[in-house]
C-alpha positions in Angstrom: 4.7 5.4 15.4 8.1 5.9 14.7 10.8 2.9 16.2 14.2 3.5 16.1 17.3 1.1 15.4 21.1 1.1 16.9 22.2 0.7 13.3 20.5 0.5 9.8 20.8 -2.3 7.8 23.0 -1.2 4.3 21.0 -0.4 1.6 22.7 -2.1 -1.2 20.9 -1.8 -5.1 21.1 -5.3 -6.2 19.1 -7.6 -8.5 18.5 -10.8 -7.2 16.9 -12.2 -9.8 13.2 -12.1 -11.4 11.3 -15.0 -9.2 12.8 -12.6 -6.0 11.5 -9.6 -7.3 8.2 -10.9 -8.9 7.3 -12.0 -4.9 8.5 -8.8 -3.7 6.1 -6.9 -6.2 2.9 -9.4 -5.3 3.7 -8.0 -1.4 3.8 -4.9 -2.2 0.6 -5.1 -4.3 2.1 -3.9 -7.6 0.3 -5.5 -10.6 3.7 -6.1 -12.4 5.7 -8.4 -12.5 9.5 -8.0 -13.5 9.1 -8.6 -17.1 6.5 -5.6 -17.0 8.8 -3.5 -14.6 11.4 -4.1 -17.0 9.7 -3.2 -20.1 8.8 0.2 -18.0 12.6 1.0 -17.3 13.2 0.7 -20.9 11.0 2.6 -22.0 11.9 5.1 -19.6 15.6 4.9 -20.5 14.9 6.0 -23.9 13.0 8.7 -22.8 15.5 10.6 -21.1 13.6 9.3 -17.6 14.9 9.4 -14.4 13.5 6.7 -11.9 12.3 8.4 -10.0 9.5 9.2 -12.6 8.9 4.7 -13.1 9.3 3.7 -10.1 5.3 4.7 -8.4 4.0 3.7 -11.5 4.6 0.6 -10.5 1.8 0.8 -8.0 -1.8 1.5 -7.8 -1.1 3.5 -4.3 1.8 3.7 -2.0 3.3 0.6 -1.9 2.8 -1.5 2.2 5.2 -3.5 4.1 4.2 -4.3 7.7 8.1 -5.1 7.7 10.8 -2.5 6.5 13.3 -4.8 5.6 11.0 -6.2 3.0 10.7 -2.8 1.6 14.3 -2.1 1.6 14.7 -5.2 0.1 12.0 -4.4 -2.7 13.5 -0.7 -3.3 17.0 -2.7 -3.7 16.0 -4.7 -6.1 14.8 -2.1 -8.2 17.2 -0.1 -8.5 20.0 -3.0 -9.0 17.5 -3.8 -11.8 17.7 -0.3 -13.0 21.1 0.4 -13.0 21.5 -2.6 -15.3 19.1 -0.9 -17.9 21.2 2.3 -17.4 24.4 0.5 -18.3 22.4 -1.7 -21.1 23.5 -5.1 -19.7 21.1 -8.2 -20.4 18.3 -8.9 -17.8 17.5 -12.7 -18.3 14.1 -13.0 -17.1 14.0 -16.7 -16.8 16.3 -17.5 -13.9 16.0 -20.8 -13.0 14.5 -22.8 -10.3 11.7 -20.6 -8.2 13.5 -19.7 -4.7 11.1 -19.5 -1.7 9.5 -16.1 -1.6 9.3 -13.9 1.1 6.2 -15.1 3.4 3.2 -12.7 3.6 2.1 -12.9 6.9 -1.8 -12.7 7.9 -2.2 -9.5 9.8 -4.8 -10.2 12.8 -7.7 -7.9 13.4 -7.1 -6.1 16.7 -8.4 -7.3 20.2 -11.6 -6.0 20.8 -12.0 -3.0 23.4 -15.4 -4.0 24.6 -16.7 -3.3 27.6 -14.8 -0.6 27.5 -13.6 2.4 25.3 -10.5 2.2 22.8 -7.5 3.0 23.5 -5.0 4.6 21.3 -3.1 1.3 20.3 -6.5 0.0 19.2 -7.5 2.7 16.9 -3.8 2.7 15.2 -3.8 -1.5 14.8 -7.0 -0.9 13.8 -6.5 1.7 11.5 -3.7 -0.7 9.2 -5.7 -4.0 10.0 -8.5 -1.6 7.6 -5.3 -0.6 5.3 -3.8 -4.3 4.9 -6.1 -6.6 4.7 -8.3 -6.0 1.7 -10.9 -8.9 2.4 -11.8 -7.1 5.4 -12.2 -3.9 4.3 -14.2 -4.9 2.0 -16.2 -7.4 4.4 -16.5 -3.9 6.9 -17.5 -1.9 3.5 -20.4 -4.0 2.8 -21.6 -3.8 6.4 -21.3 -0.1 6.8 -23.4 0.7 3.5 -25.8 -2.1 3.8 -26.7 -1.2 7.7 -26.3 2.9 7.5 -27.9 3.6 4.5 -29.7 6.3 5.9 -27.0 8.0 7.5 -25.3 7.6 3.9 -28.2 9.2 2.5 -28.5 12.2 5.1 -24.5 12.3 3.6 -25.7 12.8 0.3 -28.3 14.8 1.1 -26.1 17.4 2.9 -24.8 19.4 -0.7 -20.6 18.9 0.3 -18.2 19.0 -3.0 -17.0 15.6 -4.2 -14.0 15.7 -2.0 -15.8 16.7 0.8 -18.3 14.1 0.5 -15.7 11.2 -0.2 -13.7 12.7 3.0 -16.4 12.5 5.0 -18.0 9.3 3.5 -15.0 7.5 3.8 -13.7 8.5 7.8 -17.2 7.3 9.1 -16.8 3.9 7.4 -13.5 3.6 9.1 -15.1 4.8 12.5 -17.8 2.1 11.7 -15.2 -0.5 11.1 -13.6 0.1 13.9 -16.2 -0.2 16.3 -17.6 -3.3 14.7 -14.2 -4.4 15.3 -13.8 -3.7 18.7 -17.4 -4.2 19.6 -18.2 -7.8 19.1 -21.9 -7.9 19.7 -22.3 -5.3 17.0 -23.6 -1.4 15.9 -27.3 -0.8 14.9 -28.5 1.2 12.3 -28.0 5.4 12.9 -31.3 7.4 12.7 -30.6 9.8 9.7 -31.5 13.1 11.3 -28.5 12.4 13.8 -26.4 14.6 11.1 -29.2 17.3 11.5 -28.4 17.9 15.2 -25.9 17.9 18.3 -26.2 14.8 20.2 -27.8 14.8 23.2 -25.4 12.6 25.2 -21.9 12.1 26.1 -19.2 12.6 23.1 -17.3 9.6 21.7 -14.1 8.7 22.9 -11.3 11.0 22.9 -8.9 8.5 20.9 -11.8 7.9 18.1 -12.2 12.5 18.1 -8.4 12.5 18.1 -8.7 10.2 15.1 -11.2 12.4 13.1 -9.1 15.8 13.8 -6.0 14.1 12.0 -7.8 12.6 9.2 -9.1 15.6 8.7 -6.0 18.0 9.3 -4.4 15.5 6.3 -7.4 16.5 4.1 -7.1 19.9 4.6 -3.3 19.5 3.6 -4.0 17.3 0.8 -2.1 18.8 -2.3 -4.5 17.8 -5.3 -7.9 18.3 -3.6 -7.8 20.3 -0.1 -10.5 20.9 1.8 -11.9 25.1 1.4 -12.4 25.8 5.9 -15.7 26.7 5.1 -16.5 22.8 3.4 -14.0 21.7 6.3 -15.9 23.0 9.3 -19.1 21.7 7.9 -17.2 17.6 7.1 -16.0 17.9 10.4 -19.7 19.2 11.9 -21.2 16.0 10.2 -18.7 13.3 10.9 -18.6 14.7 14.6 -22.1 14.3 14.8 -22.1 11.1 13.0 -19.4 9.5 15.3 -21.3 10.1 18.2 -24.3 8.1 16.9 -22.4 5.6 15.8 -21.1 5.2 19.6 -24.5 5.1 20.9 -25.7 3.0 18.3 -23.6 -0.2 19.9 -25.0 -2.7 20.9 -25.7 -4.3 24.4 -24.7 -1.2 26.4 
């Protein structure tokens, strides 16, 4: 959800030193620290690099900021930093006293929906509680494989590709996690022949089906590995039918 601003802060490329940086990095969940990112830009320097070529490898995935201004203030950094390798000036990595780093603040799981259905603002606060907060993701993960193991195993039993099977793997844990989340007393286990059949009662909620026809209009655009429409209709025929016992398999209806 896009929010707009009367005016933009200026973007200015300026190093503020390597204690601000190396707290900007550990936000952003980069595994280096300046002294690394520095080596990097060096390297790349001699190579004839642009960088734009060093700059993602800095990061395992696209780098997160629940607040832009940290990220403009991470991207500013950087490139300060690498304009002074460009015009060969000394970087001293050992600045002085440690200045307070930026705060990372604890995102909170979402309100729970129960007794009722979700609404759109749950499923997209849900949706980067899942991306942000790695201890509960994980948490969720362990849940989701250790109480639907035979809907996973119905999924493995169903002959997709490897990306189809890690598409649709992955988009029923995050349905699970999301109604764990927003269904306090819980989900039971799913019978395993629920993928082998339309379900016999109402259809999830239209925010969770919404949900699963974006996630899965994204896979079919994915540039490395998209999704053939035959292996498509058949991931979205399995997580359809999956989401739907995963909604009746809550708890205290």
């Amino acid at each position: 959800m896009s929010r707009s601003k009367n005016r933009a802060p200026d973007f200015v490329r300026q190093f503020e030193g390597v204690q601000t940086l190396d707290g900007l990095l550990e936000l952003a969940g980069s595994p280096c620290d300046t002294a690394a990112v520095l080596e990097r830009m060096r390297e790349a320097r001699a190579d004839g690099a642009d960088h734009t070529e060093v700059i993602p490898t800095l990061f395992d995935g696209e780098p997160r900021f629940r607040d832009p201004d940290l990220a403009r203030r991470l991207y500013q950094n950087l490139l300060g930093l690498w304009d002074l390798v460009l015009e060969g000036k000394e970087v001293r990595l050992d600045d002085g006293p440690r200045p307070p780093r930026p705060k990372k603040e604890r995102l909170q799981p979402p309100a729970p929906f129960h007794p009722g259905e979700p609404s759109g603002e749950f499923v997209e606060a849900a949706w980067r509680y899942l991306e942000d907060d790695d201890k509960a993701r994980t948490r969720l993960m362990h849940a989701y494989e250790n109480r639907q193991d035979g809907l996973l195993g119905a999924l493995d039993a169903a002959g997709l590709t490897d990306e189809g099977y890690g598409v649709a793997r992955h988009l029923l844990f995050e349905l699970h996690a999301m109604l764990e989340l927003g269904w306090p007393p819980g989900l039971g286990a799913v019978d395993a022949r629920a993928l082998d059949r339309e379900p016999d009662a109402p259809p999830a909620p239209d925010t969770l089906q919404e949900y699963v026809t974006e996630a899965l209009f994204e896979a079919e655009q994915d540039e490395e590995h998209p999704l053939a429409p035959e292996e498509l209709a058949q991931v979205r025929t399995l997580v359809r039918r999956g989401l739907a016992a995963l909604w009746r398999a809550r708890k205290g209806r």
